[in-house]
C-alpha positions in Angstrom: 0.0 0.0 0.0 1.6 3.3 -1.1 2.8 5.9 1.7 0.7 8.7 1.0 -2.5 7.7 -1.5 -5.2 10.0 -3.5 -7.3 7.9 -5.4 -9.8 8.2 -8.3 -10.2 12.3 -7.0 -12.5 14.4 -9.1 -13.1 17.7 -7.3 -12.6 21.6 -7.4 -13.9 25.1 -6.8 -17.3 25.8 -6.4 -19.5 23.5 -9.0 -16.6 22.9 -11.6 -14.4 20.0 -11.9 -10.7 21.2 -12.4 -9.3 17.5 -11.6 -10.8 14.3 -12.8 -10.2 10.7 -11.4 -6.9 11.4 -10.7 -4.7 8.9 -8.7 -1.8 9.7 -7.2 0.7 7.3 -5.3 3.7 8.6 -3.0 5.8 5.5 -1.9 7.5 5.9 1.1 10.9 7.7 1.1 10.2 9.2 -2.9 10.3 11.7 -4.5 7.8 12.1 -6.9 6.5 15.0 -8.9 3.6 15.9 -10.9 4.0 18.3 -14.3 1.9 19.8 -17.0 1.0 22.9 -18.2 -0.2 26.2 -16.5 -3.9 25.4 -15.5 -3.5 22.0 -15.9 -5.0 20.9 -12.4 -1.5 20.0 -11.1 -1.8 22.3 -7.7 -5.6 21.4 -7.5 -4.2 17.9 -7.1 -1.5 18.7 -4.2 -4.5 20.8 -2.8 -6.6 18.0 -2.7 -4.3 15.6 -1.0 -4.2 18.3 1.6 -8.0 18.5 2.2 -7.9 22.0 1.0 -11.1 21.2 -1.3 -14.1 19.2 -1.2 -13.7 16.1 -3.4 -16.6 15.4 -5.3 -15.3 11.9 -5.5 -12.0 9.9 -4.3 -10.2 9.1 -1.2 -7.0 10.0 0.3 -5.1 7.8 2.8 -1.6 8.7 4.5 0.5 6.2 6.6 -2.3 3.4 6.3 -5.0 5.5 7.8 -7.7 7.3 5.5 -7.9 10.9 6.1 -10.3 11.8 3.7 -12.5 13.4 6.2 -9.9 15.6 7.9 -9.5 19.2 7.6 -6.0 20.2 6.8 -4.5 21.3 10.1 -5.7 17.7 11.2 -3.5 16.0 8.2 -0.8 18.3 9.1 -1.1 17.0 12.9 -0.5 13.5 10.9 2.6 14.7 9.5 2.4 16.2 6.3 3.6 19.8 5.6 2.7 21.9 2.6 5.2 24.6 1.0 2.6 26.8 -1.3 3.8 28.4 -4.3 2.9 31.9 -2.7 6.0 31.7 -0.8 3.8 33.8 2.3 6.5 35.0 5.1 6.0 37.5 7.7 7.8 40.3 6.6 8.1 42.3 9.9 9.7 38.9 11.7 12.9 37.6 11.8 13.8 35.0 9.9 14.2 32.5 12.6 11.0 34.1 14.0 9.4 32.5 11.2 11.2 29.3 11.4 9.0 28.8 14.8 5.9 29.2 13.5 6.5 26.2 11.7 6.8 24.2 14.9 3.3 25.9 16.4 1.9 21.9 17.0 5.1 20.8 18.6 5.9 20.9 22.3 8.7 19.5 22.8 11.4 22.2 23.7 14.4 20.7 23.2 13.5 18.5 19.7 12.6 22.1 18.4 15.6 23.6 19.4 18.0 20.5 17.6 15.5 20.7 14.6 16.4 24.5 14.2 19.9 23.7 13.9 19.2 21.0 11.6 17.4 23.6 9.3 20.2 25.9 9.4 22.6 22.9 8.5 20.6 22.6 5.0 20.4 26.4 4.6 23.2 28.0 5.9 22.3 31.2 4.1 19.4 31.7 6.7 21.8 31.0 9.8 23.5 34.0 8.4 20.5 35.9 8.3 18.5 34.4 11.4 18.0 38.0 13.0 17.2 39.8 9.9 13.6 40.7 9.0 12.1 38.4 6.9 11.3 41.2 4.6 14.6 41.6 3.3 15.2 38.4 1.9 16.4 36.9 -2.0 13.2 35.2 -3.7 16.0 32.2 -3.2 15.9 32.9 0.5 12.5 33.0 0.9 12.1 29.3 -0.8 14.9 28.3 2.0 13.0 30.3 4.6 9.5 28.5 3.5 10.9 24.8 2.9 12.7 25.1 6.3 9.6 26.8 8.0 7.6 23.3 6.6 10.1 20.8 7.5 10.0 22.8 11.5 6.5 20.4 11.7 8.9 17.5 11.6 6.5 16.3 8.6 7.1 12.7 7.5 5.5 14.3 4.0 6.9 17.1 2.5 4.5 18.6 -0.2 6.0 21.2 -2.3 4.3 23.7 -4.8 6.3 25.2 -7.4 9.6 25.6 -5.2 11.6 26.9 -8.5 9.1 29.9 -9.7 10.4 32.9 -10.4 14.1 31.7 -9.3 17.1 32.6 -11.0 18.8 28.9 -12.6 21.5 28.9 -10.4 19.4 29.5 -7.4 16.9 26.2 -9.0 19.9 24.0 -9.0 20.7 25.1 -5.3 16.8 24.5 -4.5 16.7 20.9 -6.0 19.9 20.0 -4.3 18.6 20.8 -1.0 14.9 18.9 -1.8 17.5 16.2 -2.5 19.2 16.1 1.0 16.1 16.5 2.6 14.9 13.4 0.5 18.0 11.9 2.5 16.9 12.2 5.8 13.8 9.7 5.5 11.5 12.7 4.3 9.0 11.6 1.2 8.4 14.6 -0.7 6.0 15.2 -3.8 6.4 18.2 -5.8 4.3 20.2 -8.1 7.1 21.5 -10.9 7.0 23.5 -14.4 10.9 22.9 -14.8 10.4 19.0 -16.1 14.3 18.1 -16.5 15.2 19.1 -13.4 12.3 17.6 -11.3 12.5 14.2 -13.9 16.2 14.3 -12.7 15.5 14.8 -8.8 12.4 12.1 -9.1 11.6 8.8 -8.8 8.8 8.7 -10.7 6.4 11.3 -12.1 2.8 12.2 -12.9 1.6 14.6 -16.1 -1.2 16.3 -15.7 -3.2 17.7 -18.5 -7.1 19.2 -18.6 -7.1 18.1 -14.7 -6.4 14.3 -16.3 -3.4 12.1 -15.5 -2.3 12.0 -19.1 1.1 9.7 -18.8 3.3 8.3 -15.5 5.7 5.9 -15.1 9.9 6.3 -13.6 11.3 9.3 -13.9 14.2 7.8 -15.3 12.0 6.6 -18.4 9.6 9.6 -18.9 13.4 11.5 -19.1 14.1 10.0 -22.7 10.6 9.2 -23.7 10.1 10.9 -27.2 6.6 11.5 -26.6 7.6 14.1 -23.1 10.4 15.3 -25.0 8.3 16.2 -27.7 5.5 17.8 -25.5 7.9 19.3 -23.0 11.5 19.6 -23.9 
């Protein structure tokens, strides 16, 4: 049984249908990614498997227990944490200020404490910058600062929209290098990406998304030199 499981989901906004019997299956310790083009449901689906929209039809199950009925701070309770392509941070709080919000369900003192030096052991650009307003900060920083403020929930699933918009491409090849050391750590991660070669290159294996349909999927490492992706992507 797959990690982390939405199955046959056919939902959206109001009365319309963005994504339609979709499945998606996160095995546990992947990374796995879902691409298509703008507006082809590919967020809708992440935000499904977060609860942040009513499925029409579907499930969704996580760790062996169905949590189709949970609202989304319950599934992030469970252990999942969602970075959102908006890239929200408090602007008039510290950097490391913001790092703690990410641990608001946690208690224990200590664990958050080691867990904060473990962040700025992946990021050491926001240890530099730990007392400086959050406000100040590279677009680069802020993915850092947003990704480290999600992994502060000590998530066992790390969900991950759009981490490389709007970046500069040597600040993407610094972002997918740190979603691959987080990988490292026992974290499963899925991730919503527009820049296919890089995520096919980070991933395991890979759904395309198109007209809120799961159009192709299969291993990363095959969808990379399939003519047909090339051809419709590359």
């Amino acid at each position: 049984m797959p990690f982390f499981s939405g199955e046959n989901m056919t939902g959206g906004y109001g009365g319309a249908d963005i994504i339609n019997s979709c499945t998606i299956n996160v095995n546990r310790g992947e990374i796995v990614t879902i691409l298509g083009p703008n507006g082809a449901g590919k967020s809708t689906a992440m935000k499904a498997l977060l609860g942040m929209l009513n499925l029409r039809q579907g499930s969704v199950t996580f760790d062996n227990n169905d949590i189709s009925n949970l609202r989304p701070q319950d599934r992030v309770r469970k252990g999942i944490a969602f970075v959102p392509q908006t890239k929200n941070v408090f602007a008039g709080m510290t950097v490391e200020e913001n790092l703690m919000l990410g641990a608001f369900t946690r208690s224990d003192k200590a664990e958050i404490k080691y867990d904060l030096e473990g962040i700025y052991s992946f990021f050491p650009a926001l240890k530099d910058r730990r007392n400086m307003l959050s406000g100040t900060l590279s677009g680069g920083e802020v993915q850092m600062l947003v990704t480290g403020r999600g992994l502060m929930a000590k998530p066992k699933m790390l969900m991950l929209d759009e981490p490389s918009a709007a970046l500069a491409p040597k600040v993407v090849l610094e972002i997918f290098a740190n979603i691959y050391k987080i990988s490292q750590t026992g974290v499963t991660i899925l991730v919503v990406e527009q820049n296919v070669r890089m995520a096919l290159l980070l991933s395991q294996y890979a759904y395309i998304i198109r007209d809120g349909r799961i159009l192709i999927e299969g291993k990363s490492e095959e969808l990379i030199n399939d003519p047909a992706i090339k051809e419709f992507f590359l």
